[in-house]
N, C-alpha and C positions, 0 to 999 in steps of 0.2 A: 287538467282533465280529470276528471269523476271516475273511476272503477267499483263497480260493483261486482263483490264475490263471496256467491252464496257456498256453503256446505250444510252436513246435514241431513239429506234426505235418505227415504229408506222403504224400506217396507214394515210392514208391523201388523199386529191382529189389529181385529175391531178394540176399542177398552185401551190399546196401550196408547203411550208419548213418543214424541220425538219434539226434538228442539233443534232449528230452523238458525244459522248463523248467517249475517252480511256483514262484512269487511267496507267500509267505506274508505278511499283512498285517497280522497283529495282534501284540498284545505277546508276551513269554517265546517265543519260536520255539525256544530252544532247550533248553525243556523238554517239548517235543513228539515224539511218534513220527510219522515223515515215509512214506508209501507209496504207491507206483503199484501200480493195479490197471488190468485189464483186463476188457470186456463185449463181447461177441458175442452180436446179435437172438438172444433164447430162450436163454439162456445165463447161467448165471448170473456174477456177479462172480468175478473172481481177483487173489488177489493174485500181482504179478508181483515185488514190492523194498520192503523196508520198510529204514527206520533211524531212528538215535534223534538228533536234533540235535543232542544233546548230546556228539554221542561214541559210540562201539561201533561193533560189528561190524553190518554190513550182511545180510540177509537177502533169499534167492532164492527163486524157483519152479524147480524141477527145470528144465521147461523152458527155462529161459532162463540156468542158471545157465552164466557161461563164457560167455555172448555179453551181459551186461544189465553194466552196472555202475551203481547209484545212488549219489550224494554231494552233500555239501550245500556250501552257501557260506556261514557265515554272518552275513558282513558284509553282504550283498545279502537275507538272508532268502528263500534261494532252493533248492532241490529238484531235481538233475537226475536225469536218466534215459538214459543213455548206451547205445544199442541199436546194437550191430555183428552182421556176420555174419546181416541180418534175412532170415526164412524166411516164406514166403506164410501160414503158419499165423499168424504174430503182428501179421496183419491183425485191427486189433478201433479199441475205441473206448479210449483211454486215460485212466485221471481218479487223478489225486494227492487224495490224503487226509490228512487230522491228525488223530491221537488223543491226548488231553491226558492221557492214563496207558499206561503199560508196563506187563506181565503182569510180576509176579515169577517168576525161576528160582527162588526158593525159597535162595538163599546169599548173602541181600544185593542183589543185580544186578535184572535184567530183560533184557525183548527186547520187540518191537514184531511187534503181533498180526497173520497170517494173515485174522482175521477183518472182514469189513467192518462186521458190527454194532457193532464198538469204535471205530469212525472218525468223531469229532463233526464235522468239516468235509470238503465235497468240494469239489471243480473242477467246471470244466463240463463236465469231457470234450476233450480231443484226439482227431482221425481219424488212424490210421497204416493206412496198404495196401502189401502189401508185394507187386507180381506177378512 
């Protein structure tokens, strides 16, 4: 069984960082696609960084690309979420997910889903406020 455990979050001005940790706890971590999303009350989920453990290129939200960097560790089995540059908008609730499959690009490859209904594991959630 899979545990997901975020730390991390916090408050901070507009302009500063914070970086965003998931503990992955189960076996093959690095045959997982690894992603933080974000939830604002009445809002639905988004994803804000996906990547693949294993290797590849990393995936952004519009929003955030150019200020988010996610990468992994994975001798520690671990997920960061590197947030510079943060703006009162990417105040929300943060939570890391794992999906135990990649969408094929259709040439061999893959990339790691946008969607949260592909995400068999979450966090509890991290608070970031950005005022």
């Amino acid at each position: 069984h899979v545990q997901l455990v975020e730390s991390g979050g916090g408050s901070v001005e507009a302009g500063g960082s914070l970086r965003l940790s998931c503990r992955h706890s189960g076996p093959n971590y690095a045959r997982y696609c690894m992603a933080w999303f974000r939830q604002d009350l009445g809002r639905d989920r988004e994803a804000v960084a996906s990547l693949f453990a294993g290797g590849g290129n990393p995936r952004y939200a519009d929003s955030v690309d150019g200020r988010f960097s996610i990468s992994v560790d994975n001798g520690k089995k671990t997920v960061f979420l590197q947030m510079t540059n943060l703006k009162p908008e990417d105040t929300s609730m943060y939570y890391c997910a794992a999906a135990r499959t990649m969408i094929s690009d259709g040439a061999g490859g893959g990339y790691c889903s946008d969607d949260e209904g592909r995400y068999d594991y979450w966090g509890q959630g991290t608070q970031v406020t950005v005022s």
